[in-house]
N, C-alpha and C positions, 0 to 999 in steps of 0.2 A: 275416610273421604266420603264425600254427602255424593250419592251418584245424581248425575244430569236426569231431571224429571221434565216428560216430553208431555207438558200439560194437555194437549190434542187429545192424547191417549185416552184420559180420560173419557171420552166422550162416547167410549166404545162400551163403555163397562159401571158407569154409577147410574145411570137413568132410577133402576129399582135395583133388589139382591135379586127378584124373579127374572127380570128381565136379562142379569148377568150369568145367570145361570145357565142360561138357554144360550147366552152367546159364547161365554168361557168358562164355563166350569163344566160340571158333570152331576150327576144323583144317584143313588146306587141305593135302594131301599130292600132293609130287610125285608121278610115275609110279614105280612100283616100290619105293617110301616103305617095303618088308619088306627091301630090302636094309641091314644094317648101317651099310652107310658111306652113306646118303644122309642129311647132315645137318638136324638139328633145331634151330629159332631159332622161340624164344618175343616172341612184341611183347606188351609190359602198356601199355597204357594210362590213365592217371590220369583222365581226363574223363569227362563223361556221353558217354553213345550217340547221339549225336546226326550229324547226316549229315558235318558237318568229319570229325570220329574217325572214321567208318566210310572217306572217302576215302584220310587217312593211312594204314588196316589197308590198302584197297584195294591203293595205292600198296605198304606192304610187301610182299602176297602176291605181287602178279603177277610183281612182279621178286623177288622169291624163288623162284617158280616158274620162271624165262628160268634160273636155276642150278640148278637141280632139286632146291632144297633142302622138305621140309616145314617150314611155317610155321604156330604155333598162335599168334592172339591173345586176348587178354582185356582186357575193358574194368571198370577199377574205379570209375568212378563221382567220383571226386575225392577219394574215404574214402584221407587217408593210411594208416587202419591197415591196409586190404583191401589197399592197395598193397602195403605193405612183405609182408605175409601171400603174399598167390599170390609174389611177386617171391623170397619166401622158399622158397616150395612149386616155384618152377620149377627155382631153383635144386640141389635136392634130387633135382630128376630128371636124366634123360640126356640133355640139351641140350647144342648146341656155342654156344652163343651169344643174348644177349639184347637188345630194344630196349626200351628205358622209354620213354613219354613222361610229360612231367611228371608225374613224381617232386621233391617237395621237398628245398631246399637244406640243412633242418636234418637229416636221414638220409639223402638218397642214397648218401654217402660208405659208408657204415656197412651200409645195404641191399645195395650190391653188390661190395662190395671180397671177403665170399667165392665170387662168381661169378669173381674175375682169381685168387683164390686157388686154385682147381677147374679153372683153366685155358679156360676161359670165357671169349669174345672179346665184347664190352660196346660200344654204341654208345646214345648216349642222345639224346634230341630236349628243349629247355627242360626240362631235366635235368642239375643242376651238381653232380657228387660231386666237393664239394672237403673236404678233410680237415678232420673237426669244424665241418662247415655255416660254415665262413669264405670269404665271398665272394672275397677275396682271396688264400685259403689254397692247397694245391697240390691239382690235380685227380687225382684216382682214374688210377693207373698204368695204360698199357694202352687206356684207354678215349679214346675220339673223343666229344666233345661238340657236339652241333648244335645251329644254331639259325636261326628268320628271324633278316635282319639287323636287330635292333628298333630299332636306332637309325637307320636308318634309316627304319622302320616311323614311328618318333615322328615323323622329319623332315617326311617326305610328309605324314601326316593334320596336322601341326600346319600346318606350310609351307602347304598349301591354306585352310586353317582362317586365315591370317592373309590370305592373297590374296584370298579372298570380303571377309572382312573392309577390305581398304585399297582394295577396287573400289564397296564401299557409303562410302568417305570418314571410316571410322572414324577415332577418337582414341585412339591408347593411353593404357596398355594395356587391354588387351581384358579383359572383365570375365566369367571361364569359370566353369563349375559342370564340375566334376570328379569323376569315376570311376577310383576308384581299388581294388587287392586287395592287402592289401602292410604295409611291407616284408614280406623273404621270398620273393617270387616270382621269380624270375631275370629273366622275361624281361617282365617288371610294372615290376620296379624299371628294368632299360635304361630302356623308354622314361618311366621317370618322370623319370629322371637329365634327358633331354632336356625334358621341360615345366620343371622345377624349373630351369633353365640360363635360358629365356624368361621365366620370374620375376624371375631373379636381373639380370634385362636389361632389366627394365622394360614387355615386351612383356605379360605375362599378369597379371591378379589374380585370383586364385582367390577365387569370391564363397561357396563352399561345396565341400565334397569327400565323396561319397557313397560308402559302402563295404558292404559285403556282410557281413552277420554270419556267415549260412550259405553256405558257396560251396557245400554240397551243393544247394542252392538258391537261388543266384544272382541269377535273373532275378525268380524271385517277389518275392525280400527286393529287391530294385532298386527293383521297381512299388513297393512300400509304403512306402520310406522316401524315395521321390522323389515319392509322393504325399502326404506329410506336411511337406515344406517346399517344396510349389508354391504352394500359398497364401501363403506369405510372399515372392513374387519377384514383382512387380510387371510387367508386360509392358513391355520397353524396358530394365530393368535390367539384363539378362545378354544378355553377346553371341552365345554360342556354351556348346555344350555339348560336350567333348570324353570321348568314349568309348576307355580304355586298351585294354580287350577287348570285343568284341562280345556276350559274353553278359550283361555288366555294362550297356551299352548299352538292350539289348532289355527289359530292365527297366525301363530309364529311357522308350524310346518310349512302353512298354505306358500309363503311366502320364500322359504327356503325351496321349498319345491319350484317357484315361479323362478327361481335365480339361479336354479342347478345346483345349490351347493347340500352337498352330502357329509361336510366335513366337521362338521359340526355335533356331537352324538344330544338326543336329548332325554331326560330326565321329571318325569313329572307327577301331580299327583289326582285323583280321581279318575271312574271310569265309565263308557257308556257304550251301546253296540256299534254306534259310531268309531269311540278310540278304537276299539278294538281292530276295527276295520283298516282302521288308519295305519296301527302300533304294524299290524302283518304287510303291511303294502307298501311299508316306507320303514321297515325294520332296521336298514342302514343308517337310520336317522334316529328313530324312538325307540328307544330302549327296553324301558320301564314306566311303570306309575304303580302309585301307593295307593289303596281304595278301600273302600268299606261296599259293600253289595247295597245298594240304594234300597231295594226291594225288605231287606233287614229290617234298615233305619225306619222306612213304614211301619213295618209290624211290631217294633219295639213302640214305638212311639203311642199304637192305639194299645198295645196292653200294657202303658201307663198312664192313658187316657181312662182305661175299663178300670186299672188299681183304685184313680180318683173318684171314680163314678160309685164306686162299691164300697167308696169309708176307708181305704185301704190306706197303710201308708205308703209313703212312693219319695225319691231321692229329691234333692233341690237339684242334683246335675246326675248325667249319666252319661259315660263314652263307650263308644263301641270299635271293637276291635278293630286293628285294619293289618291289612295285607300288602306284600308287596308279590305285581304280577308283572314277571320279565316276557320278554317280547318271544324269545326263544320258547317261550313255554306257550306259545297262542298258534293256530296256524287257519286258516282258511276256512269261514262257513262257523267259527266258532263263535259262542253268543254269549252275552251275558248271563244263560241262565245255566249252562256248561260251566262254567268256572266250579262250580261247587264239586265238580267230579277233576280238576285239574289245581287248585288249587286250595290245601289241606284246610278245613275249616270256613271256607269261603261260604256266607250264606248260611249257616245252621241256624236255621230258627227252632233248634230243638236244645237249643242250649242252655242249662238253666242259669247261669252268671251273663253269660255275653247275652242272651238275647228274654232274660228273664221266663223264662219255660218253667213254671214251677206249676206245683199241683192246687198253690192258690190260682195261677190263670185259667188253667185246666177248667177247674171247678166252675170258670165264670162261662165257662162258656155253652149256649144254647145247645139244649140236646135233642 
């Protein structure tokens, strides 16, 4: 699904790349950053600013900084056109390399193929540049594409989602209200592939499917159109509520909370010190969610940025593990950067498969 582009937006953000910097991105320069050869890698970000994204940027700087590379990010907000725009403006400038995060499938291909042309080393996060936005089609030469592993991601929050469910003596199938953004979304459709498979199995009935007009506004359009058919679900009708992404989610709580209804259990996947906050305060309601530690996804992503940079070879794809974090295991004041001591393996960036920690990265880095 092509998201609604709020062309105004624009106006805040293409003037120059200098002048977008200064208004929405950021610069994080090595030491010595006047030397010619100390490399320059731009992250653009598709998402709102909110504390996930800022982990991911986290995650890129620092280990952009362990190579002593300067690191500028920009956050567009979800605006495909502000995307393609700076992604256009970075490219223009004297960069050795750039990270996208979701960037859509119907231009990615097209947005950064003159970046591999420029000689420009391309690493992209839920970001598919496949030739002519075909899901199927061949991915943008050169470039490594990452991802959670979402199908996995689907497994865990549905998988729990059905063991609450067979512990209360349910009957299938299970009767779900769905959140969904899509088609279109690379890493939206994965794990819808896996709920639409539970369908197709007799496990799931989708009693309704809720969708975001505006994804520039998400959470608001969620509350409103999930408070415009609670009135017609009778308490006891719907089993579960499954949440694809969390911010599709938090619209759906906001609104459950505004109507009193607690009966509802929910299900979902990604996470941020926001959920968190949310998952403990309303634990009668949210369950779970399936996550990958954002801050990770950063750091994987610049040391197969530093792979490209150094001649190295590096994958066309790469998925990183994910976890599932129950509500019962969260309690009060707890943060996203805690999980690693609460949930086994959460966050290791010392890992040399899941998070490529080997003694060729080691080696690359500034001593």
């Amino acid at each position: 699904m092509n998201k609604m582009v709020k062309v105004l937006s624009l106006l805040t953000c293409v003037v120059s790349l200098s002048a977008f910097m200064a208004g929405c991105g950021g610069s994080n320069k090595a030491s010595g950053d006047n030397n010619k050869n100390v490399k320059k890698i731009a992250v653009v970000r598709n998402l709102a600013a909110g504390d996930h994204t800022q982990q991911f940027l986290d995650g890129c700087v620092s280990e952009g900084n362990k190579f002593g590379y300067q690191v500028d990010t920009f956050v567009t907000d979800g605006v495909d056109a502000k995307c393609q725009e700076v992604v256009a403006q970075v490219i223009s400038k004297n960069y050795d390399g750039i990270i996208v995060s979701h960037g859509q499938l119907s231009y990615s291909y097209d947005m950064l193929q003159p970046a591999v042309k420029k000689g420009m080393k391309v690493v992209t996060f839920d970001t598919m540049p496949f030739k002519g936005g075909d899901p199927n089609g061949q991915l943008l030469e050169g470039c490594t594409s990452t991802a959670q592993d979402d199908k996995a991601l689907a497994e865990l929050s549905l998988g729990y989602m059905m063991q609450e469910f067979d512990k209360k003596g349910g009957q299938y199938p299970m009767k779900v209200l769905k959140t969904f953004m899509g088609p279109g979304v690379p890493p939206l459709d994965r794990r819808n592939a896996v709920y639409t498979k539970l369908e197709q199995e007799g496990k799931i009935k989708t009693v309704n499917t809720i969708s975001p007009s505006d994804p520039a506004n998400a959470r608001g359009d969620m509350t409103a159109k999930t408070e415009a058919i609670l009135p017609t679900i009778a308490a006891g009708s719907v089993d579960a509520i499954w949440g694809c992404y969390d911010e599709l989610a938090k619209g759906v709580l906001q609104a459950l909370n505004d109507s009193g209804r607690k009966d509802i259990p929910m299900y979902t996947i990604d996470i941020s010190n926001d959920d968190i906050q949310l998952m403990v305060m309303n634990k009668d309601v949210w369950k779970s969610t399936a996550a990958v530690d954002p801050k990770l996804i950063g750091i994987v992503d610049m040391r197969l940025m530093a792979l490209k940079l150094n001649g190295k070879d590096t994958p066309d794809y790469f998925n990183l593990t994910a976890n599932n974090i129950v509500t019962t295991q969260l309690k009060e004041g707890i943060k996203m950067t805690d999980l690693s001591s609460i949930i086994p393996g959460w966050g290791n960036a010392e890992d040399p498969k899941g998070a490529l920690y080997t003694d060729e990265i080691k080696a690359l880095y500034v001593k």
